[in-house]
C-alpha positions as CSV (number, residue, x, y, z in Angstrom):
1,X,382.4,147.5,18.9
2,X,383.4,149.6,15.9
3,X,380.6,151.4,13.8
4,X,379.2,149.4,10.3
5,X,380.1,150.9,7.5
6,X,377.7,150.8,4.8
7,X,378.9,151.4,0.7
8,X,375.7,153.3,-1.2
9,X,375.7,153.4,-5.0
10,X,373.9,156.9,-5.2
11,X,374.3,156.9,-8.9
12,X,372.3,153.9,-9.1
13,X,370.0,153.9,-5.6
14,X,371.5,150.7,-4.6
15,X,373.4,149.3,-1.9
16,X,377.2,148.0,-2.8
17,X,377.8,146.8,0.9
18,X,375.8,146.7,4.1
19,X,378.8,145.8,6.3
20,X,382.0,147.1,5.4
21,X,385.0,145.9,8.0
22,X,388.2,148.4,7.9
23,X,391.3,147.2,7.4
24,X,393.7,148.7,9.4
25,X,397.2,149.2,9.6
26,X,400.1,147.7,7.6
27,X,399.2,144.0,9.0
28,X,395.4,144.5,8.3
29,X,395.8,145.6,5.0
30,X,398.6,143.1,3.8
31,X,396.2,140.6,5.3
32,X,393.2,141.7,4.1
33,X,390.6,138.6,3.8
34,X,393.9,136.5,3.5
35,X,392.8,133.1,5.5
36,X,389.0,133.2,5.6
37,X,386.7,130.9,3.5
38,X,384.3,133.0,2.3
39,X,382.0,136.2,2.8
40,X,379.1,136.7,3.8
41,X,376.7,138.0,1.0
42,X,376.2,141.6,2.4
43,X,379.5,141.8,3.8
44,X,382.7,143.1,2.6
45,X,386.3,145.4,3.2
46,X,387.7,147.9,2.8
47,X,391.1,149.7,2.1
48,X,392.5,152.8,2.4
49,X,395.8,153.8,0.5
50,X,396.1,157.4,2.1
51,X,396.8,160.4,-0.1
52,X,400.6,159.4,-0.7
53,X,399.9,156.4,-2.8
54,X,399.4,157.1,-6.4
55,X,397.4,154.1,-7.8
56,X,396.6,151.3,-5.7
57,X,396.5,147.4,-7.0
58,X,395.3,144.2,-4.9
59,X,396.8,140.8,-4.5
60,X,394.6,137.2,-4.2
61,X,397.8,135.6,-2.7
62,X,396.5,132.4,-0.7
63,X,392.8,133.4,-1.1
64,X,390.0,130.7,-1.3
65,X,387.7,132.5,-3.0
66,X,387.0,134.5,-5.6
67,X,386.0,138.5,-5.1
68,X,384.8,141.8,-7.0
69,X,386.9,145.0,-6.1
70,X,385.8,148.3,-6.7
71,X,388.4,150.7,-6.8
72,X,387.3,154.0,-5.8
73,X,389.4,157.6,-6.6
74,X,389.7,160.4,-3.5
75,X,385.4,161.8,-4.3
76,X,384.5,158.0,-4.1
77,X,383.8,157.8,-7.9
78,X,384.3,154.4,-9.3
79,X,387.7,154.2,-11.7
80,X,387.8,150.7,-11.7
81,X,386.1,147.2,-10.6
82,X,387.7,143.7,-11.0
83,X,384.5,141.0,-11.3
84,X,385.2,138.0,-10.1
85,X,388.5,138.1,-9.2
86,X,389.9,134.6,-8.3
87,X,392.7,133.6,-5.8
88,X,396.3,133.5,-6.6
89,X,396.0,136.3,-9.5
90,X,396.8,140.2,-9.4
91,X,393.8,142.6,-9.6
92,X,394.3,145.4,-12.1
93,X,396.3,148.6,-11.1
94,X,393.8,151.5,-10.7
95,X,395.4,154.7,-11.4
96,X,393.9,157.6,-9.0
97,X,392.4,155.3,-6.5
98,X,392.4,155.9,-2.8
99,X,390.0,153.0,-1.7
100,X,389.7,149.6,-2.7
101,X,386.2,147.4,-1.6
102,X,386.2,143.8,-1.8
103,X,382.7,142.5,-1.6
104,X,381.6,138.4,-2.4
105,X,381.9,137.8,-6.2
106,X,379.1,139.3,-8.6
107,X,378.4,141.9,-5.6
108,X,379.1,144.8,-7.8
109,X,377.2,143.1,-10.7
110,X,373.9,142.7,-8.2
111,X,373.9,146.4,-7.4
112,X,374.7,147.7,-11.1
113,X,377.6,149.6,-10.2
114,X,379.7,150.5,-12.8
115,X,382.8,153.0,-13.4
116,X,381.8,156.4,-12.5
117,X,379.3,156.0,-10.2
118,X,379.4,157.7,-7.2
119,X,379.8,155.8,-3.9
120,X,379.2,156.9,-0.6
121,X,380.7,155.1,2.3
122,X,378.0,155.6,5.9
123,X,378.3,154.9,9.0
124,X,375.4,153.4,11.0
């Protein structure tokens, strides 16, 4: 089994996400949470567009649910976060960002996080 990966707020002493799931490769990440009906409340994904890509944007193509993503630059500062995102509807295109997280809707609102906070992805 693959390590957790937990998402710390250390601007803000919180925790974003206890369990972070990767999504990997091409098929993971054009998939993404594509299929599922929900999340649970401490759980979450995330995405890495690699050093080539840059801005990254997210899709809610055939999605159930609605979802906060936190777009994150290369240092794991905050640039952007979409609340509340609902299915079939484009996120915003965040300029800079390496990682996207998408956590259960009003995730990012729970644990304060706001742009420029600094995020810290852990393994445990």
């Amino acid at each position: 089994m693959a390590a957790s990966i937990r998402a710390l707020n250390r601007t803000r002493g919180t925790v974003l996400c206890e369990r972070l799931e990767t999504a990997d490769g091409v098929m993971g990440r054009g998939r993404g949470l594509v299929g599922r009906e929900g999340l649970e409340a401490d759980a979450g994904m995330l995405f890495d567009a690699g050093r080539l890509q840059p801005f990254m944007w997210m899709h809610m193509f055939f999605m159930r649910f609605p979802i906060d993503i936190v777009f994150l630059d290369a240092g794991g500062r905050v640039i952007k976060i979409d609340h509340r995102l609902k299915p079939w509807r484009l996120s915003s295109i965040a300029i800079g960002a390496r990682r996207a997280i998408e956590l259960t809707a009003g995730a990012a609102a729970a644990s304060r996080t706001e742009p420029g906070d600094l995020i810290e992805l852990a393994r445990t």
